[in-house]
C-alpha positions in Angstrom: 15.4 -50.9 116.5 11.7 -49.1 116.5 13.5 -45.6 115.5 15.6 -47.2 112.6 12.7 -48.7 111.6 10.0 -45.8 111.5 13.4 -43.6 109.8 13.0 -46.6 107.3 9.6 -46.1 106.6 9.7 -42.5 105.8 12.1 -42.6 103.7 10.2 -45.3 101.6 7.2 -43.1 101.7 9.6 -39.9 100.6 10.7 -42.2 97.9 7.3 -43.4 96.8 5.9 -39.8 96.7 9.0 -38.9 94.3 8.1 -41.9 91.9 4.7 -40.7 92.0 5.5 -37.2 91.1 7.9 -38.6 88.5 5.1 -40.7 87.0 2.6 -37.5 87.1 5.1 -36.2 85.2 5.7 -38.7 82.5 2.1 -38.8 82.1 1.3 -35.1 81.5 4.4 -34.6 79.4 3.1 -37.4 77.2 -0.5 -35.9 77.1 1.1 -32.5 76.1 3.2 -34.1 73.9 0.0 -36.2 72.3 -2.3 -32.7 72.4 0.6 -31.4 70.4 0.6 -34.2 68.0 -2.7 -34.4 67.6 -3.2 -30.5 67.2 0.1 -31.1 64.4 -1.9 -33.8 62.5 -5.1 -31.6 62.6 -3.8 -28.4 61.4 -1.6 -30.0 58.9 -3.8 -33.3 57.6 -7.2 -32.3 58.5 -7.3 -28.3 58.0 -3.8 -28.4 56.1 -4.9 -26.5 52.6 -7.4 -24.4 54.4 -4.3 -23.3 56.7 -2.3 -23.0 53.9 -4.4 -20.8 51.8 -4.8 -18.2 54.3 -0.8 -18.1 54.4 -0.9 -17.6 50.8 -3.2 -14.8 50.6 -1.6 -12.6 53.4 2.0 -13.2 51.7 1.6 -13.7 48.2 0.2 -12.0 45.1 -0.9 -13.9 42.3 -1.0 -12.1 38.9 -0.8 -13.3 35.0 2.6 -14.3 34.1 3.7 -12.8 30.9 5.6 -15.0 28.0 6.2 -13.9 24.6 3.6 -14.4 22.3 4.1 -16.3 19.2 5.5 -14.9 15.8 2.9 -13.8 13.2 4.8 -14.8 9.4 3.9 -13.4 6.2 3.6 -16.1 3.6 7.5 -16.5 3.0 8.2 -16.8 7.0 9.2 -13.1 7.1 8.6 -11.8 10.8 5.2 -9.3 10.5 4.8 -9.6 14.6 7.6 -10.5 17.2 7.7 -10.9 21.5 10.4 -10.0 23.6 10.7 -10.2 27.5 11.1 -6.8 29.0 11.3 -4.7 32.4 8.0 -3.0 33.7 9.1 -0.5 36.7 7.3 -0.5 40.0 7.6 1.8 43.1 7.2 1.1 46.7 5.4 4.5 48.0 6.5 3.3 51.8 10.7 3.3 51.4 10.8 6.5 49.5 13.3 8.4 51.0 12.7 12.2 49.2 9.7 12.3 47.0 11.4 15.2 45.0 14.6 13.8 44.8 13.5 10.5 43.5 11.5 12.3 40.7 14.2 14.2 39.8 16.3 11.4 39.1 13.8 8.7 38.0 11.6 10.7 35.3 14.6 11.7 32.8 15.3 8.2 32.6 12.0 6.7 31.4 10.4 9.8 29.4 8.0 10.5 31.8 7.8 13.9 34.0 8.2 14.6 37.6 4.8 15.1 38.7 4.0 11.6 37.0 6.6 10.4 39.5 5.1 12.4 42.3 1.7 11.1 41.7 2.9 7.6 41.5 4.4 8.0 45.1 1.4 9.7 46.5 -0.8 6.7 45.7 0.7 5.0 49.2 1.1 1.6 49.4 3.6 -0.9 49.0 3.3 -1.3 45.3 2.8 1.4 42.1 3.3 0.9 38.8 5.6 3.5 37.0 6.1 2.6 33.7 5.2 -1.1 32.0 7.6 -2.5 29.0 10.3 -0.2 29.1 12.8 -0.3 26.4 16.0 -2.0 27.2 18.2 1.3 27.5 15.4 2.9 30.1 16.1 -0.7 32.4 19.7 -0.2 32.0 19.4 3.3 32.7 18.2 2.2 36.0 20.0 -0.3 37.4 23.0 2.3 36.9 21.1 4.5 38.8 20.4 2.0 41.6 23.8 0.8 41.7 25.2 4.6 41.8 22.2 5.2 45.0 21.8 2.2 46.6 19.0 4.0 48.2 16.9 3.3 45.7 16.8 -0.5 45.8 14.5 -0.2 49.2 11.5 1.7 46.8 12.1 0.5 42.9 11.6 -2.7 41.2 11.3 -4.6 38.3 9.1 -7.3 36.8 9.4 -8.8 33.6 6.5 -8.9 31.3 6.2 -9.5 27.2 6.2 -7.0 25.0 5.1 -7.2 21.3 6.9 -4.7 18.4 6.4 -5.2 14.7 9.4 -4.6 12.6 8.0 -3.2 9.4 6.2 -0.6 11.0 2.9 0.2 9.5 3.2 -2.5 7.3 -0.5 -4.8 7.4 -1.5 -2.9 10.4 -5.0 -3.1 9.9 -4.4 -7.0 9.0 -2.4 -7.6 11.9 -3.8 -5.5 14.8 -2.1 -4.8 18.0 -1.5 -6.0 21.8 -2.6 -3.8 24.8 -0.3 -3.5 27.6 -2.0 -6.7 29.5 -0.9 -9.0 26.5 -4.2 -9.1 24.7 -4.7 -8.8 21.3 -7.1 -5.9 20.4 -7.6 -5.9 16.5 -6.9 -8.1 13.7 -5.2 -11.1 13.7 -3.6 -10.6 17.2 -7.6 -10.2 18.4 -8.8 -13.0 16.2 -5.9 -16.0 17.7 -5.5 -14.2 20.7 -5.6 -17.6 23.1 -3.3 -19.4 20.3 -0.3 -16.8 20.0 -0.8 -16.3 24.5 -0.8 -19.6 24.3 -2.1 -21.3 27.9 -2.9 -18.4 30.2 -0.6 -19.2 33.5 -0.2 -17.3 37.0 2.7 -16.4 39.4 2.9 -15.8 42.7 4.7 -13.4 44.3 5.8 -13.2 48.0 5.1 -9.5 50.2 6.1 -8.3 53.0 3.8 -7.3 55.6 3.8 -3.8 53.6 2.3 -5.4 50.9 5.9 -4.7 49.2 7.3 -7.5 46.3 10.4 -9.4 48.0 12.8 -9.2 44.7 14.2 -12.7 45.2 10.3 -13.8 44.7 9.3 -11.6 41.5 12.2 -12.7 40.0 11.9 -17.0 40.5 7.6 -16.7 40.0 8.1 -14.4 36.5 10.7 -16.1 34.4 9.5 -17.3 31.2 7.7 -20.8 30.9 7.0 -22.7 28.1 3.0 -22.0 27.6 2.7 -23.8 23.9 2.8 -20.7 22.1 1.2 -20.9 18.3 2.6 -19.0 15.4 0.8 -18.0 12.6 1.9 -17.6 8.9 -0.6 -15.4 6.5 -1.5 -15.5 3.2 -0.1 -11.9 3.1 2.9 -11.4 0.9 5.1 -8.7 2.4 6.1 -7.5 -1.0 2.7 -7.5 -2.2 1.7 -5.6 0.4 4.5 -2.7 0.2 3.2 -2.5 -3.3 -0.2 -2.1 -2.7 0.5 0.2 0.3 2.5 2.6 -1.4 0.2 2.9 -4.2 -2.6 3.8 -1.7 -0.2 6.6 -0.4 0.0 7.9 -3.6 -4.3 8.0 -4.1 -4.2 9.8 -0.9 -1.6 12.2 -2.0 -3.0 12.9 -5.9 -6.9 12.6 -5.0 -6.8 13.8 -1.6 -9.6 11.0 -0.9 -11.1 10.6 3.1 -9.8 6.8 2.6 -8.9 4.2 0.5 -8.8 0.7 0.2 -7.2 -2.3 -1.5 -7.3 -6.1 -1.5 -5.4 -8.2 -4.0 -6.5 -12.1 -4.2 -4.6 -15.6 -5.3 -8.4 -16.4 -7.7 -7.1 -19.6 -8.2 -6.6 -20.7 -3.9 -9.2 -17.3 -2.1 -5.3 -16.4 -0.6 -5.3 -12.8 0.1 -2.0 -12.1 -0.9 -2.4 -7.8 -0.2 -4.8 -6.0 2.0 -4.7 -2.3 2.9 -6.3 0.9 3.7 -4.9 4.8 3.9 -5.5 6.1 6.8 -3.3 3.6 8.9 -1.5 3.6 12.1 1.6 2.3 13.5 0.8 -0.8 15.8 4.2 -0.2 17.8 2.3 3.1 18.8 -1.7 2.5 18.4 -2.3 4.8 20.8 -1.3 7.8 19.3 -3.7 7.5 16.6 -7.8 7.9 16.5 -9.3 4.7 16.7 -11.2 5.2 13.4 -7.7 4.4 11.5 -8.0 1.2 13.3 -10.0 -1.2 11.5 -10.0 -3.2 8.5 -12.1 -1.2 6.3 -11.6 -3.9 3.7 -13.9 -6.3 5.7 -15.9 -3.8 8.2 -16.9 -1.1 5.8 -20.1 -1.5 3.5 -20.7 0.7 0.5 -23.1 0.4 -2.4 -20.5 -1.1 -5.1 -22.1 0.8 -8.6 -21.0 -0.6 -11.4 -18.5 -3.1 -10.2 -21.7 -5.1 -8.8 -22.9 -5.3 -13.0 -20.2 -7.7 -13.7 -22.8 -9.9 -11.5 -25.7 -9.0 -13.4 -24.4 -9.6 -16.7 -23.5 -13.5 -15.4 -27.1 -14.1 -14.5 -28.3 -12.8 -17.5 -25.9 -15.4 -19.9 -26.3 -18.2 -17.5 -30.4 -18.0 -17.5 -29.8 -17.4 -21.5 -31.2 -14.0 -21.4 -28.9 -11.9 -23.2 -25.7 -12.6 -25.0 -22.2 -10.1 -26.0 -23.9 -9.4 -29.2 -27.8 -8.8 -28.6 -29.1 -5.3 -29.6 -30.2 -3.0 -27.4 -31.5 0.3 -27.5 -30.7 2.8 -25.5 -32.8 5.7 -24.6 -31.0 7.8 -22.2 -33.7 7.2 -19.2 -36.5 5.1 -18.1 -38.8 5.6 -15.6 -39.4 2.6 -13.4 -41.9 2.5 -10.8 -41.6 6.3 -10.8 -38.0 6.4 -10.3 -35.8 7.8 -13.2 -33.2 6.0 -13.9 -30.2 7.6 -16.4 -26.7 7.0 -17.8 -23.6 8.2 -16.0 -23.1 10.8 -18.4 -26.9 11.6 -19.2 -26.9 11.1 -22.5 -28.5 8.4 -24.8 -25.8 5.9 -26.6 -28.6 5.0 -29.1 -28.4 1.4 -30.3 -25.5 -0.9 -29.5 -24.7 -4.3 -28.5 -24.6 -6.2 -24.8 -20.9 -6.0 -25.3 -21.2 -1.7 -25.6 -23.8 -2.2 -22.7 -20.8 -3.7 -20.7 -17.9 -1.6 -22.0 -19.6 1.6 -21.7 -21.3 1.2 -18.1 -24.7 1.9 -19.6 -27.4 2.0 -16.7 -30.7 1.6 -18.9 -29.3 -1.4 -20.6 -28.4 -3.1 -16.9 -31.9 -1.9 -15.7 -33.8 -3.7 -18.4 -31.9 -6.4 -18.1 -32.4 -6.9 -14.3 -36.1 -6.5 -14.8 -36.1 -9.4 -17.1 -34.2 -11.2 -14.4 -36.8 -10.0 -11.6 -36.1 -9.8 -8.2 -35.9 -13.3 -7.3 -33.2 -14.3 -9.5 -31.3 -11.4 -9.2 -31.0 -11.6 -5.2 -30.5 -15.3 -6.2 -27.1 -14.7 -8.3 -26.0 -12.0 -6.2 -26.3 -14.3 -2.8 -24.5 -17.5 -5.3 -21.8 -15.1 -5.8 -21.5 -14.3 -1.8 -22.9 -10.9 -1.2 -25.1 -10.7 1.9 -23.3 -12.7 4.1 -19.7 -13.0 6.2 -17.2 -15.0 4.2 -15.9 -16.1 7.3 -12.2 -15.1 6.9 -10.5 -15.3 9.5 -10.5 -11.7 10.8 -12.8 -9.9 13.3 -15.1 -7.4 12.8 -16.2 -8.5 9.2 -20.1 -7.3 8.0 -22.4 -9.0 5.4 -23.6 -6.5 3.4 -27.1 -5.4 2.8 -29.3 -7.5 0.2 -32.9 -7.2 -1.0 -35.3 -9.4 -0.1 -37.2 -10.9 -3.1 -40.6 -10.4 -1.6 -40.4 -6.7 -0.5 -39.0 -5.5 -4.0 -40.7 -3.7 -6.6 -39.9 -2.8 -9.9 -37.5 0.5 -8.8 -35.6 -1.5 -6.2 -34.9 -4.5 -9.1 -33.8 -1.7 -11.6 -31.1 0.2 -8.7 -30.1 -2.8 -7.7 -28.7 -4.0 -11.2 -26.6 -0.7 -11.6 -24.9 -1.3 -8.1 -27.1 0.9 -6.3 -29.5 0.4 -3.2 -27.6 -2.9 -1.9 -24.6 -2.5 -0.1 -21.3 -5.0 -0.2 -17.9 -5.2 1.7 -14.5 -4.9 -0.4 -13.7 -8.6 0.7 -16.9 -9.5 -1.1 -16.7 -7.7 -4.0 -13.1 -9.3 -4.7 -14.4 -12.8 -4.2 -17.0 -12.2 -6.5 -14.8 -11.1 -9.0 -12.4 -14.1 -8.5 -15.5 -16.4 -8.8 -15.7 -15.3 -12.1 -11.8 -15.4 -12.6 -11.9 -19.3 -11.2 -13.9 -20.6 -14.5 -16.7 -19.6 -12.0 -16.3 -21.5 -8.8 -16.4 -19.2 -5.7 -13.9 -19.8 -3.1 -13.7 -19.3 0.4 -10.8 -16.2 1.1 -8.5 -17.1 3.2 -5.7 -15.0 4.9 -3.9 -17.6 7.5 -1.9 -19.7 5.3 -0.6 -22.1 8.7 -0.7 -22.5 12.2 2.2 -24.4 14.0 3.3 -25.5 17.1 5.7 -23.8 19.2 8.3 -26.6 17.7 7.6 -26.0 14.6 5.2 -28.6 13.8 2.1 -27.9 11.9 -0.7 -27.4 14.3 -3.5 -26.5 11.0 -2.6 -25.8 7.6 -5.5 -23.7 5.9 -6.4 -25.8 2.2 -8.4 -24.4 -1.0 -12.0 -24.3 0.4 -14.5 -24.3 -2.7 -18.0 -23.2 -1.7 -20.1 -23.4 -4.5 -20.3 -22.7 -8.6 -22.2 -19.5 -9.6 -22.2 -19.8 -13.1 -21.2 -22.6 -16.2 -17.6 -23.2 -17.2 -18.6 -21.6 -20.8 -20.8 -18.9 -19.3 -18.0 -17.9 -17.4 -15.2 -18.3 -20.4 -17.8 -15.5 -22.1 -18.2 -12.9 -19.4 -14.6 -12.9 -18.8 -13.9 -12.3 -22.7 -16.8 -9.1 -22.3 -14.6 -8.0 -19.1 -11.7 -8.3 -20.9 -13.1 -5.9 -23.7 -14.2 -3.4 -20.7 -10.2 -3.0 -19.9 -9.2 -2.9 -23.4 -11.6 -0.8 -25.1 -14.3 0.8 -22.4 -14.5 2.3 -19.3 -11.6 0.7 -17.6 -9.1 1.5 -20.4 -7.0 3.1 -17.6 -6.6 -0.3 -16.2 -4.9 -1.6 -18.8 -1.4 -2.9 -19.6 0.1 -3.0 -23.2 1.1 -6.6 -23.7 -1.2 -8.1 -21.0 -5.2 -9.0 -20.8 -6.3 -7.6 -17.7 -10.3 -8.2 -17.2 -12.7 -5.8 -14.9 -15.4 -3.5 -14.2 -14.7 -0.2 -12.5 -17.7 1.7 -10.3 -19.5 5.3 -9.4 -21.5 5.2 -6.1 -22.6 8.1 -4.5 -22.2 7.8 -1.0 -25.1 7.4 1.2 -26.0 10.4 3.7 -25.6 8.0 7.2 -27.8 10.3 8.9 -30.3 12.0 6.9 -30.6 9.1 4.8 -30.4 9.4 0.7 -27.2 10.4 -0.6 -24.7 13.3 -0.2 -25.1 15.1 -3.5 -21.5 15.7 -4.8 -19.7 12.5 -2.9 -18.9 9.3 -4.5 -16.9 6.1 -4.1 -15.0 5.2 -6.9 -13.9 1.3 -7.5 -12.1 -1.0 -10.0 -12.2 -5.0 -9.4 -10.4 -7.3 -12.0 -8.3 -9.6 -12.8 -4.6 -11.0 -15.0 -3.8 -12.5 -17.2 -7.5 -13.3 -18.3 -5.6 -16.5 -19.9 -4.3 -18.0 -16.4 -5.2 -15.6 -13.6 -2.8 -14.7 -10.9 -3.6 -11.8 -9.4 -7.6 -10.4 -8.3 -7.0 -6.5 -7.5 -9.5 -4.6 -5.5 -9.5 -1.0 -5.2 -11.8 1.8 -3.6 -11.1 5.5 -3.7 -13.4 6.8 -1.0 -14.8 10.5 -1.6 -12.3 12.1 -4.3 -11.3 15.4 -4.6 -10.5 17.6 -7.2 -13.6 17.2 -9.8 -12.4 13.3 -11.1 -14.5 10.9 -9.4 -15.8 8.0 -11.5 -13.9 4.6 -11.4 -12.4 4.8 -15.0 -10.7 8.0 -14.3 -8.9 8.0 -10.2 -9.7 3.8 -9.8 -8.0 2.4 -13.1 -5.3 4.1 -12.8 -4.4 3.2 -9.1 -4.8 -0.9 -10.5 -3.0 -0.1 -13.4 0.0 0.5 -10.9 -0.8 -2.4 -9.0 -1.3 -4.9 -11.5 2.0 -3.6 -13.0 4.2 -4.1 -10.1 2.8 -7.5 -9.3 3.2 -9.0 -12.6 6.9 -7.6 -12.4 7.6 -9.1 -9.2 6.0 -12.3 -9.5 7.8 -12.7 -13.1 4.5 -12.7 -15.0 5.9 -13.0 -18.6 3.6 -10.7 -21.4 2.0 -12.3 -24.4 2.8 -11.3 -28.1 0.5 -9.6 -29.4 -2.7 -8.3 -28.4 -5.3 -10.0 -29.5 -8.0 -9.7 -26.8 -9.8 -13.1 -25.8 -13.2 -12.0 -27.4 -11.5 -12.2 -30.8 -10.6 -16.2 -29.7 -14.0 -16.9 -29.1 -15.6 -15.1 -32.4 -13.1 -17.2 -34.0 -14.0 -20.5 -32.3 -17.7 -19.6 -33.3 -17.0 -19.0 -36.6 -15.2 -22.9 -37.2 -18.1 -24.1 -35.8 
């Protein structure tokens, strides 16, 4: 009985020291197994994105994801700017097989050569770029390539990226501007709307190996096009205007064998700019093949002194103060000296005595000195600043200057007298065309304008560009006279090369010499030739602009390699926009003397 009994109790105790074991057990498992929890809930909850970040940046990438830009219109929708979605090639240095052999194959293929290839590889790495927005037959190219050497899928890749072409060419390239490679607008209107055509500026991700090498699968999901509320913008530019005005700039080139040339043509009644080029351009599809002088705007970044042109100015300040009118006498002497400065006719001789009207039609210095020294300074600065010179007109382009303008309290005598033949000052083409249409507008001065809309990537209007008046410069019946003496400059004067039988075409045309940038002066034998006017005087359509920089070939005034160029111009536009001719040709001056006569 005592030895079953002490069996008994051994076994109990065996059997207690098991459950205890068991129940050591149960409680460590479930402190591991709450450690773990609790180690879960702290990596994930507490240091979750901190965790997460740092997975990020050892696997992933992140870079700009490309879309297409939006569509740049001319003013009747026609594409001047388009996007498409295209391959950009990249190499993985660390899975190239044969250096040589992959050269050999690759460079044909793209247009480059095999050391580029070679050069490429030796960078090292897992990631090279070869060549960025390839054209569609180079990708296919390829991929044939890859599928024929399967070898070639471990070390070549592709990501797609947006690439901008412009169908016509160089067609408003200095209006337009271009992209660079990273999607950013560089010049012109792709510069000035840059963030509205990228639209919203979004980034991928995309997943590496521990070789820093793109997993396909990744580049392919993080760059597919999103929708990133893309603007496009319509101009004021009429593509058929602008061929027009283009091609007649090729021609100055070709006849006058000028350094440049520039041309602007204007809607008076709205400040559209319906035209604006210069010669020498460049091809925005291939910017970088050209010198980056050809590259702006001249029309709103150059500044010259505008001669005669500017005397169309003068003349309204002296009918609106009451100074002068078409048929006041004056008498010319050839030269006067002012403030010890001579100052002398274009063609150095005296035109004895004539009318304002002669003073206007013939271009005749002394008269415009005198009368700006009646004006003085003050007013003269005044009228050319109501008019817009000496500052930005804030059209929507980059790069535009304001122009160089006395002021009143530094002038004497000799700087009033230069300034009222054009010279000493200094203007932009863009405000020398607005001027002009100030006085074509019954004397209101717009604002110019060369976006016409902006919509929405749906097609809704996002800003629609209205008539913008900024100020009158001169009276209604002021301005009904000094178009009638303009008219009579193009008839029967100086800009008699301007004109078109059975149209009234009013302007002034200009001699500058040019000014010597770095000895200062001018450069004795170098000019700048201009003509600015308008038609029909009777309902204006058109403002034409044009600037013959440095002529060749002995002609150089306005009248004789300007008028002519406008003449063209004017000719064309009134053809293609179905601007009927009036019978007869009685000029508008003859209108008013007959008005004045009734009463």
């Amino acid at each position: 009985m005592d030895k079953n009994s002490g069996q008994n109790k051994k076994i109990v105790k065996k059997v207690n020291k098991v459950q205890m074991h068991i129940i050591y057990l149960f409680i460590g498992l479930l402190v591991f197994i709450i450690g773990v929890m609790a180690r879960y809930a702290w990596v994930q909850i507490v240091r979750g994105d901190e965790m997460l970040s740092r997975l990020e940046s050892q696997v992933q990438e992140s870079s700009v994801l490309h879309v297409p830009r939006g569509t740049i219109y001319d003013a009747e929708m026609k594409e001047l700017a388009i996007s498409t979605m295209v391959s950009s090639l990249y190499i993985d240095p660390n899975h190239v097989e044969d250096p040589e052999q992959t050269a050999r194959d690759v460079a044909p293929l793209i247009g480059l050569t095999e050391k580029d290839i070679l050069d490429d590889i030796a960078q090292g790495g897992g990631f090279v770029w070869v060549k960025r927005q390839m054209e569609p037959e180079e990708t296919k190219a390829l991929k044939n390539l890859m599928k024929e050497k399967p070898e070639y899928v471990a070390c070549l890749g592709f990501i797609q990226e947006s690439k901008r072409y412009y169908p016509n060419d160089m067609l408003a390239a200095n209006v337009i501007g271009f992209v660079g490679t990273d999607d950013k607008g560089l010049d012109g209107i792709e510069q000035q709307f840059d963030g509205m055509i990228k639209g919203e500026e979004q980034t991928s991700s995309i997943f590496t190996d521990a070789l820093a090498r793109p997993i396909m699968d990744s580049v392919f999901l993080k760059n597919s096009p999103v929708d990133a509320n893309c603007k496009n913008i319509q101009l004021t530019i009429n593509a058929q205007y602008q061929f027009i005005i283009e091609k007649a700039l090729d021609k100055a080139m070709m006849d006058h064998g000028a350094e440049s040339v520039t041309a602007i043509v204007m809607n008076p009644k709205n400040g559209d700019i319906l035209a604006m080029a210069s010669r020498p351009s460049y091809d925005p599809n291939n910017f970088h093949k050209y010198d980056p002088n050809v590259w702006k705007n001249r029309a709103v970044s150059d500044i010259y002194e505008p001669g005669s042109t500017f005397k169309s100015i003068v003349a309204a300040a002296g009918f609106q103060e009451k100074l002068v009118s078409p048929t006041d006498i004056f008498v010319d002497p050839g030269t006067i000296e002012v403030s010890g400065r001579t100052i002398q006719n274009w063609s150095g001789d005296s035109f004895g005595t004539v009318t304002f009207l002669d003073v206007v039609k013939n271009s005749i210095n002394t008269g415009f000195a005198q009368l700006g020294l009646e004006l003085g300074g003050e007013r003269l600065m005044n009228y050319a600043r109501k008019f817009g010179f000496g500052e930005r007109t804030g059209i929507e382009l980059p790069g535009e200057e304001s122009g160089i303008l006395f002021n009143p309290k530094d002038m004497v005598a000799s700087d009033v007298a230069t300034s009222s033949i054009g010279q000493s000052i200094a203007v932009t083409p863009l405000q020398m065309i607005t001027a002009m249409s100030a006085i074509a507008n019954d004397g209101v001065l717009l604002k110019p304008h060369i976006v016409k809309a902006i919509y929405n990537a749906d097609g809704t209007v996002y800003q629609q560009m209205e008539r913008e008046e900024v100020r009158r410069c001169i009276d209604s019946d002021v301005d009904k006279t000094l178009k009638s003496v303009l008219e009579q400059v193009v008839s029967t004067g100086g800009g008699s090369k301007a004109s078109i039988e059975g149209y009234h075409i009013a302007g002034k045309t200009g001699t500058a010499q040019k000014i010597d940038m770095v000895n200062g002066g001018y450069l004795p034998g170098h000019y700048i030739a201009s003509f600015c006017g308008f038609g029909p005087v009777e309902d204006p359509q058109f403002t034409v602009l044009v600037i013959i920089n440095d002529p060749a070939g002995g002609e150089y005034y306005g009248g004789q390699v300007a008028a002519p160029i406008a003449h063209d111009i004017f000719l064309q536009l009134f053809r293609y926009a179905n601007v009927k001719p009036i019978n007869g040709n009685q000029s508008l001056l003859d209108d008013i003397k007959g008005t004045e006569a009734k009463n």
